[in-house]
C-alpha positions in Angstrom: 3.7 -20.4 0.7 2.6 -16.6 1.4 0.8 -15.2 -1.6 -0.2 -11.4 -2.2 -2.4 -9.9 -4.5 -3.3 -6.2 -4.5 -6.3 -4.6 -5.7 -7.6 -0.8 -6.1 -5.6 0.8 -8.2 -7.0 3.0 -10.7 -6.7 6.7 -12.6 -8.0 9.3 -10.8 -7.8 13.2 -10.9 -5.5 15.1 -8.4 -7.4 15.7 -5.0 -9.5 12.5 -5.3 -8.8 9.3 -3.3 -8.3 5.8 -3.6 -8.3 2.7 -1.3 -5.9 0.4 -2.0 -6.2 -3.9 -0.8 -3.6 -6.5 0.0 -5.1 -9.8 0.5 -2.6 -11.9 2.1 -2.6 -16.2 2.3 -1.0 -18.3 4.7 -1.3 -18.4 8.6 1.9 -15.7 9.4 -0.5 -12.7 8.4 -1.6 -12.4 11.5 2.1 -12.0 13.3 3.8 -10.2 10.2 4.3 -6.6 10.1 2.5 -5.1 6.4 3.6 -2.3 4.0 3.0 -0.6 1.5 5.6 0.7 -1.5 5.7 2.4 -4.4 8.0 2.5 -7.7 7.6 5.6 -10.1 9.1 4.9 -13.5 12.8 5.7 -13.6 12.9 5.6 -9.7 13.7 3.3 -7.0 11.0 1.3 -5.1 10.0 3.7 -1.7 8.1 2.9 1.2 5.0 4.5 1.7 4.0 3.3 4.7 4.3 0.4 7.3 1.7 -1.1 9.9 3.1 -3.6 12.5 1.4 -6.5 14.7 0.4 -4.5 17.2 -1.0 -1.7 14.7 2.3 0.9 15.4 2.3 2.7 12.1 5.0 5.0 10.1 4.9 6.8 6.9 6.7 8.4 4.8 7.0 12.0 4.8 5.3 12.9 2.0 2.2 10.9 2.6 2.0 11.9 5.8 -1.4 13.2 6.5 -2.8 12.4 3.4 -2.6 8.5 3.5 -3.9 5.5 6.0 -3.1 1.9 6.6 -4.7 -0.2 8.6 -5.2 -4.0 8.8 -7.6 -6.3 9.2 -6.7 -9.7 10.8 -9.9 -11.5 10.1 -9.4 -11.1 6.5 -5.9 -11.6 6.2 -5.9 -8.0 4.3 -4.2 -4.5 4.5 -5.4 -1.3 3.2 -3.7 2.2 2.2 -6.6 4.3 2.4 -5.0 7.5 -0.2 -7.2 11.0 -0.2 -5.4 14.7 -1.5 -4.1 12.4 -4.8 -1.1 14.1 -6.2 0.3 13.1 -9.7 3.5 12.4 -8.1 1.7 9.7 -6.2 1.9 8.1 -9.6 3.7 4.5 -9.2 3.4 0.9 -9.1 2.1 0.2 -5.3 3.3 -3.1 -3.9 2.1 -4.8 -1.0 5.0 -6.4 1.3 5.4 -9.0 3.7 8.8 -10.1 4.8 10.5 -10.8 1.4 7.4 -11.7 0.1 5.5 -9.1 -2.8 2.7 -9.0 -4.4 2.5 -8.5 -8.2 1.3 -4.7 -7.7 -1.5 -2.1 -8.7 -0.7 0.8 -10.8 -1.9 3.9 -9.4 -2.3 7.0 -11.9 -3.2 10.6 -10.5 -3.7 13.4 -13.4 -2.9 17.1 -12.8 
């Protein structure tokens, strides 16, 4: 059974960065595509940004620029690398494989 916890969340000031972790268990990391999303109080949960097998990524618009995921196999882990914070970056960021999600880190950016 694939298990996901995230990590790195935190409250930071607008313009400051973050890295966020996903460490996944179970053998299909390596041959999953990862993302992230996100879930603002009051709102629907968004993507934020996907990486596949092969390391094809896509984002959504307004992160583009701003945020980076990346993978590594090895460690069975994804990271969104977030720098130029916004406070309406302010959500619950979940981690995603196939149906699967992890619990999620709260993310706080102050104006």
């Amino acid at each position: 059974q694939v298990r996901l916890v995230e990590s790195g969340g935190d409250l930071v000031q607008a313009g400051g960065s973050l890295r966020l972790s996903c460490a996944a268990s179970g053998s299909t990391f390596r041959t999953a595509p990862m993302g992230w999303y996100r879930q603002a109080p009051g709102k629907h949960r968004d993507m934020v940004a996907i990486i596949t097998i092969d390391g094809n990524r896509n984002y959504a618009d307004s992160v583009k620029g701003r945020f980076t995921i990346s993978r590594d196999n090895a460690k069975n882990t994804i990271y969104l690398q977030m720098n130029s914070l916004k406070p309406e970056d302010t959500a619950l960021y979940y981690c995603r494989m196939y149906e699967t999600w992890g619990q999620g880190t709260q993310v706080t950016v102050s104006s």
